[in-house]
C-alpha positions in Angstrom: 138.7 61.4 46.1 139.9 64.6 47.4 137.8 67.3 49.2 135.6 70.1 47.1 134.8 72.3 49.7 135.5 72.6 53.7 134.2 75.1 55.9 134.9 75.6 60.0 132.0 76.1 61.9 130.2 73.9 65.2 127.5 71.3 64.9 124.7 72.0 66.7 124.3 68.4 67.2 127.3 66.8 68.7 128.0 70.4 69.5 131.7 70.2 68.8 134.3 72.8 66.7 134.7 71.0 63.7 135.3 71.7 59.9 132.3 70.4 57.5 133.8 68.7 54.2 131.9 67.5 51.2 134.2 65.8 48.4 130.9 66.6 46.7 128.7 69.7 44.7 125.6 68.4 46.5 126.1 69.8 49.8 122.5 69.1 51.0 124.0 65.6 51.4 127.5 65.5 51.5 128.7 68.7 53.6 129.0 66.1 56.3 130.2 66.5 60.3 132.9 64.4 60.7 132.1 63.2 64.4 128.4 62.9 64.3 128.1 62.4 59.9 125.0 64.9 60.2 124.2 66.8 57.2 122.7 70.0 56.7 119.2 70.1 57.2 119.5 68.2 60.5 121.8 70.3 62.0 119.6 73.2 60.6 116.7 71.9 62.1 118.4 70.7 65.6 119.6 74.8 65.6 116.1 75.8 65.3 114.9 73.8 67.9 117.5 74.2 70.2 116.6 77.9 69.7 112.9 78.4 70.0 112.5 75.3 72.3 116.0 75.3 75.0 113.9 73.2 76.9 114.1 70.2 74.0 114.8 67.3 75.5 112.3 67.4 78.2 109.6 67.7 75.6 108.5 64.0 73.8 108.9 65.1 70.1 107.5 62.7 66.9 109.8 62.2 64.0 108.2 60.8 61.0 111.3 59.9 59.3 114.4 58.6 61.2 117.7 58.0 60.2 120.0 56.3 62.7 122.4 59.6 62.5 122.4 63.8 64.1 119.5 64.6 65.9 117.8 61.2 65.1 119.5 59.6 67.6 120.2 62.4 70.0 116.8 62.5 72.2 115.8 59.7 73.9 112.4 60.7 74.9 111.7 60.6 70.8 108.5 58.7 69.3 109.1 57.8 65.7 106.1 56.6 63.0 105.1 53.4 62.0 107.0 52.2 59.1 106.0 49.1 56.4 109.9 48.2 56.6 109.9 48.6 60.5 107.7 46.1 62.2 105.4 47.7 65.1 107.3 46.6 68.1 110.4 48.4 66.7 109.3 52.1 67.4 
């Protein structure tokens, strides 16, 4: 499949020049990052709080939801919720 749309620009996660590309219409979850596969509403959210909160990864920061990719995996100080498909020792 060939690609729909590709746009230059950096990722605020892996914070690297890259181009986006989606070789999709649904761009909420296909206008991937090539080197870190975030999509946009992580690396919308990592930009926010990388700009009200510099200071990020000193801070211990919940995530209700995680996915394994972007800023899921990027702060090591994270807590993450209980899950029914994650037993309790995995968080």
């Amino acid at each position: 499949m060939t690609t729909l749309f590709e746009h230059p620009g950096r990722c605020p996660i892996c914070r690297a020049e890259v181009t986006f590309t989606s070789r999709y219409k649904w761009y909420r979850d296909h206008l991937r990052c090539p080197r870190c596969g975030s999509v946009p509403r992580e690396r919308a959210l990592m930009y926010v709080i990388q700009t009200f909160y510099p200071h990020w990864r000193e801070l211990r920061i919940h995530e209700m939801a995680p996915i394994g990719r972007g800023a899921s995996v990027k702060h090591p100080g994270r807590t993450v919720a209980p899950s029914p498909n994650r037993p309790s020792d995995q968080h």
